[in-house]
C-alpha positions as CSV (number, residue, x, y, z in Angstrom):
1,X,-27.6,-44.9,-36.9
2,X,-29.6,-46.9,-39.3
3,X,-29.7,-50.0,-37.2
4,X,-31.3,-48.0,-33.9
5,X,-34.1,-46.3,-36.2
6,X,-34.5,-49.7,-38.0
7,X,-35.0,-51.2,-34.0
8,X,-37.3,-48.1,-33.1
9,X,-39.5,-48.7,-35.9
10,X,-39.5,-52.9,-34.9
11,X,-40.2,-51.7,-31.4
12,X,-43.2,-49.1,-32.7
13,X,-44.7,-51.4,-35.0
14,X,-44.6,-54.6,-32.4
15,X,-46.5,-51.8,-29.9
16,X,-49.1,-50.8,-32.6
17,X,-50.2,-54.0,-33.8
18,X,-50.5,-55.0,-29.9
19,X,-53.0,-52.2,-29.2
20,X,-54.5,-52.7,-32.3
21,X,-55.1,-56.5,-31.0
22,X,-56.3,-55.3,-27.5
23,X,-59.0,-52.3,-29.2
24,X,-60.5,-55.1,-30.9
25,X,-60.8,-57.7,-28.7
26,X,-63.4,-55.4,-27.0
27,X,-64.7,-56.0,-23.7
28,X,-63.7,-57.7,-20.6
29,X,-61.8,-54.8,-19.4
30,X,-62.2,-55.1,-15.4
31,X,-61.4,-58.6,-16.1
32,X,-57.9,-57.7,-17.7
33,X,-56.9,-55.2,-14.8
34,X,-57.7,-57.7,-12.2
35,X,-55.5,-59.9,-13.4
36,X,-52.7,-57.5,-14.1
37,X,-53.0,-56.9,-10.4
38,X,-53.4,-60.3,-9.1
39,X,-49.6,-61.0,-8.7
40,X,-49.9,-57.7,-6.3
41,X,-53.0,-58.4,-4.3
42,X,-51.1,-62.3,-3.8
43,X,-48.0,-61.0,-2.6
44,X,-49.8,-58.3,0.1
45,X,-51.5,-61.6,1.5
46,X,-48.5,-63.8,1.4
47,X,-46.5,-60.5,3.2
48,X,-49.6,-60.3,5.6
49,X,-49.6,-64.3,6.4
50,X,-45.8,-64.7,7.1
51,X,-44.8,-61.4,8.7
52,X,-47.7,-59.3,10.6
53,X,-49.8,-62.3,11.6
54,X,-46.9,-64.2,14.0
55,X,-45.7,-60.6,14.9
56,X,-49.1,-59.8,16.1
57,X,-49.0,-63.1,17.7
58,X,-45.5,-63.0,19.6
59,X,-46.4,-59.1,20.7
60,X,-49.5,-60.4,22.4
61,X,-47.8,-63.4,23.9
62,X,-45.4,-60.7,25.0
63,X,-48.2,-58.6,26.8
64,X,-49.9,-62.0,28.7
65,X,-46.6,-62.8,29.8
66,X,-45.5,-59.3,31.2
67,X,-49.3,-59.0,33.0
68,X,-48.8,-62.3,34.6
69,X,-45.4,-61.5,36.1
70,X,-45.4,-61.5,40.5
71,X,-42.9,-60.4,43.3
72,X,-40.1,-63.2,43.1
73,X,-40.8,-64.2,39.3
74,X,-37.1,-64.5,37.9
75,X,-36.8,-63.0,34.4
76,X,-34.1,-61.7,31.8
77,X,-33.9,-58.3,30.3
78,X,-33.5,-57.5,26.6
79,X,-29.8,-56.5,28.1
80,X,-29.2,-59.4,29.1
81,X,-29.4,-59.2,32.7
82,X,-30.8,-61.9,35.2
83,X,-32.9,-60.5,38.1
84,X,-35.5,-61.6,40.4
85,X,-38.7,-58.9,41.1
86,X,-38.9,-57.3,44.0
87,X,-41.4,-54.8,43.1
88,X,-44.5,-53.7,40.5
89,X,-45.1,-50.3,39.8
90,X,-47.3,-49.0,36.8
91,X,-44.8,-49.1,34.2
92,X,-41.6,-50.1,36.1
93,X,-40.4,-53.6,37.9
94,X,-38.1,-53.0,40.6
95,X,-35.6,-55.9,40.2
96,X,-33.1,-57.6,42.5
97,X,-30.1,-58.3,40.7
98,X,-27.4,-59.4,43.6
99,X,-28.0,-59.2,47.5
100,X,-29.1,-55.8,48.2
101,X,-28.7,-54.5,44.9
102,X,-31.8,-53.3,43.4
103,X,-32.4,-51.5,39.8
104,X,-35.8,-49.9,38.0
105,X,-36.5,-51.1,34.6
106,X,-39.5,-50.2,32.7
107,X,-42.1,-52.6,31.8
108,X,-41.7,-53.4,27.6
109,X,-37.6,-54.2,28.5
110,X,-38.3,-57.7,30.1
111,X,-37.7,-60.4,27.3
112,X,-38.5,-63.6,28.8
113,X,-39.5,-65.1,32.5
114,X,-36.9,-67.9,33.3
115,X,-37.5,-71.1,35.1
116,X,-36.7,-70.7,39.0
């Protein structure tokens, strides 16, 4: 018991003689608390740089490429299935998918156009 009050008071004493050394050192106080939250403020712009920026990119890419779509473009479906349009509604392609076989699919589930 003696040994974890003798490492409390180590602890407290440690802790008083480091405020102690901050009062004193007086001003420069907005300077200190920026760069406590520098490491922060670098990590939000690192996270913004690698991960939102290309996402934003690829999602607009995304949008160009689903405007520019035509009757008879051949494209692939986030399900994996090959088809060639047949028809452009608002929000849905009609798509040919074998002779005579036609299926609706909305808009946003067209992953890529493939080469013809």
């Amino acid at each position: 018991m003696e040994i974890l009050s003798d490492l409390f008071n180590l602890f407290t004493v440690k802790n008083a003689a480091a405020a102690a050394a901050a009062a004193s050192s007086g001003g420069g106080g907005w300077q200190q608390t920026f760069w406590s939250f520098a490491p922060l403020i670098a990590i939000v712009v690192i996270f913004y740089l690698l991960v939102i920026l290309p996402q934003q990119k690829r999602t607009k890419d995304h949008r160009k490429m689903i405007e520019s779509l035509r009757v008879g473009d051949e494209i692939l479906t986030n399900g994996g299935m090959y088809g060639i349009i047949s028809g452009i509604a608002e929000q849905v392609f009609t798509l040919e998918i074998a002779k005579d076989v036609k299926i609706k699919i909305a808009k946003n589930a067209i992953a890529t156009k493939t080469s013809k």
